[in-house]
Biotite code that builds the C-alpha atoms (Angstrom):
import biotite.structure as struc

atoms = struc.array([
    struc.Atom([82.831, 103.028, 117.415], chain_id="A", res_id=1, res_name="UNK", atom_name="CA", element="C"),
    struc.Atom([85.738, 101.028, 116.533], chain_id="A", res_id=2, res_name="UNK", atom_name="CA", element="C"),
    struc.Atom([87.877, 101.423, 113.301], chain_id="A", res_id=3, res_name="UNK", atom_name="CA", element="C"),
    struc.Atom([86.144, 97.826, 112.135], chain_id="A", res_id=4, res_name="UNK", atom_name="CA", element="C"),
    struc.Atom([82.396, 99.515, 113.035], chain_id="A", res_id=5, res_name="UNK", atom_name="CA", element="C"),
    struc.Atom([83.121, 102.230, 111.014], chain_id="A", res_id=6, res_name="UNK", atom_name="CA", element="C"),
    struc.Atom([84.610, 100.352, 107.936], chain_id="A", res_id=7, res_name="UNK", atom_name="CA", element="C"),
    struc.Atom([81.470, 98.244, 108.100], chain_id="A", res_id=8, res_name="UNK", atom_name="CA", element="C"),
    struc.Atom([79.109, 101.218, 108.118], chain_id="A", res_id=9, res_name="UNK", atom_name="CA", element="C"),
    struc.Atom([81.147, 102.754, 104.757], chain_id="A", res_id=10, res_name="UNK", atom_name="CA", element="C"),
    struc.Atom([79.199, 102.977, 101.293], chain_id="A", res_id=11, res_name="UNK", atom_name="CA", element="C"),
    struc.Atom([80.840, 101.023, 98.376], chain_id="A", res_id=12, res_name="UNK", atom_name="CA", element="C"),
    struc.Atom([82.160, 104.715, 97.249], chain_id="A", res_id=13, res_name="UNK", atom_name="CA", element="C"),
    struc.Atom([83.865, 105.318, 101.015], chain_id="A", res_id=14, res_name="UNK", atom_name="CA", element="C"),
    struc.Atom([85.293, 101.911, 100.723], chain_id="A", res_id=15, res_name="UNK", atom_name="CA", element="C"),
    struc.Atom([86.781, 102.263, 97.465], chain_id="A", res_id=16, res_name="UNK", atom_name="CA", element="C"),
    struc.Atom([88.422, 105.612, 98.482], chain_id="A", res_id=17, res_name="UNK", atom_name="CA", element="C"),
    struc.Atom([89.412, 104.197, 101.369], chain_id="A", res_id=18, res_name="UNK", atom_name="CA", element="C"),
    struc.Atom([91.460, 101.386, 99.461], chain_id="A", res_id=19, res_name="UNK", atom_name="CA", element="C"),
    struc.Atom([92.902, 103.631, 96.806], chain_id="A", res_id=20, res_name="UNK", atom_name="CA", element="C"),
    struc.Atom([94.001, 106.007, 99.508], chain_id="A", res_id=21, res_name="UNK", atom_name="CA", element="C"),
    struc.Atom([96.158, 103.604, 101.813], chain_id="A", res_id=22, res_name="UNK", atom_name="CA", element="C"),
    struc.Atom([97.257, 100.769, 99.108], chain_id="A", res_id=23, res_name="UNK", atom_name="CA", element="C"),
    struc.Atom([99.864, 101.353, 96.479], chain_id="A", res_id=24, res_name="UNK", atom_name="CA", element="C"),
    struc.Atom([99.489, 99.056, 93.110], chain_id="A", res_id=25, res_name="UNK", atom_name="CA", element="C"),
    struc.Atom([102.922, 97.070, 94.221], chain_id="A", res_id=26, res_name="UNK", atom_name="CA", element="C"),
    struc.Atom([101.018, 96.552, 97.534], chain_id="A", res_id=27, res_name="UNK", atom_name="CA", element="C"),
    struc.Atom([97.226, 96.244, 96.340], chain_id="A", res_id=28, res_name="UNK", atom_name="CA", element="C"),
    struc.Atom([95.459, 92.919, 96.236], chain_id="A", res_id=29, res_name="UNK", atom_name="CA", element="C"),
    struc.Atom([93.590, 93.463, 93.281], chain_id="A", res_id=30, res_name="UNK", atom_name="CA", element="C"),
    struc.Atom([96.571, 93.277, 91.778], chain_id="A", res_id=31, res_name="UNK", atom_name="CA", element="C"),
    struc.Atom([96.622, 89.582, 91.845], chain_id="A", res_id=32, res_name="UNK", atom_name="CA", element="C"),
    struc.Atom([96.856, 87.753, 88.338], chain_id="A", res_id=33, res_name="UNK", atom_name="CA", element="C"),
    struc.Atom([97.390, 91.281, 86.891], chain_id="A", res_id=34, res_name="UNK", atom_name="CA", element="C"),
    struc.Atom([93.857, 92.464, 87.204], chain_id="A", res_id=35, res_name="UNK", atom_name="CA", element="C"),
    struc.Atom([94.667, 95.554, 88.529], chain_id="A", res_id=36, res_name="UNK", atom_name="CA", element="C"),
    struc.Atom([94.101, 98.567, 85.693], chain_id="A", res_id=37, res_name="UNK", atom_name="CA", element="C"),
    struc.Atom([96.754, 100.743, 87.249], chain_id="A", res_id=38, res_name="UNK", atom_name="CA", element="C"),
    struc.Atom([95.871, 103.444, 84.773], chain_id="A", res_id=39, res_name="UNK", atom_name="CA", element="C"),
    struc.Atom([92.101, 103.158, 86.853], chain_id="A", res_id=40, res_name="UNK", atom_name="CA", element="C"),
    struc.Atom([92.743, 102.017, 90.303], chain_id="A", res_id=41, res_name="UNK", atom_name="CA", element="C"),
    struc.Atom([89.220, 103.192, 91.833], chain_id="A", res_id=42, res_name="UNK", atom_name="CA", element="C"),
    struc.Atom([87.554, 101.552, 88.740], chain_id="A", res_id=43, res_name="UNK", atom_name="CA", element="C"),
    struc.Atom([89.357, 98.465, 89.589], chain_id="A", res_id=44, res_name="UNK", atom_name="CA", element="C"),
    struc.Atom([88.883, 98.156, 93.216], chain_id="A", res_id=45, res_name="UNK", atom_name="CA", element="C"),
    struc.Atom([84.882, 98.836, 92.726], chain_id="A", res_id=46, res_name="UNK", atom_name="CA", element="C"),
    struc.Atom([85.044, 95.862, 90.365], chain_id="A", res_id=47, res_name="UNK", atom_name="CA", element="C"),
    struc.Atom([86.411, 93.873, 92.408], chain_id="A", res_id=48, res_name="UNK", atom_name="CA", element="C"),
    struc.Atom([84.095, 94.502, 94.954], chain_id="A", res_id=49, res_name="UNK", atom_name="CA", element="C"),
    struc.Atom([81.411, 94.084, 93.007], chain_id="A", res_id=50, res_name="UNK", atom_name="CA", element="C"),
    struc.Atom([82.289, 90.150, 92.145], chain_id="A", res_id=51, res_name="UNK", atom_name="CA", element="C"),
    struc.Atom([80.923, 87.370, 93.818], chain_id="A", res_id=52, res_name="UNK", atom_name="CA", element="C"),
    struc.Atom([83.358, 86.005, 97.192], chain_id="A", res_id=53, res_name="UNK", atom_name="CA", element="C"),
    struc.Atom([85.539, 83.066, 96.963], chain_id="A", res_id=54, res_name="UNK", atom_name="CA", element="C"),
    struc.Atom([84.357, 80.497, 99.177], chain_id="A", res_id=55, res_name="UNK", atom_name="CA", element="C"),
])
């Protein structure tokens, strides 16, 4: 399984941890327009994933 498999194959929880654990809040994309909650990364990231893509 590659490293792409396995982030495919992660539950919204897994991928959320996953995000928090290897992106700091300088670095994070959520942090775009200041929509980051820094005070509730994990909250923010699930949110994020949760909207509808960009085309």
């Amino acid at each position: 399984m590659t490293n792409f498999e396995k982030i495919k194959e992660m539950s919204k929880e897994e991928l959320v941890n996953f995000f928090y654990d290897i992106l700091s809040c300088e670095d994070c994309f959520i942090n775009v327009d200041n929509m980051c909650n820094h005070h509730n990364c994990k909250t923010s990231i699930k949110e994020w994933l949760e909207q509808e893509a960009e085309e």
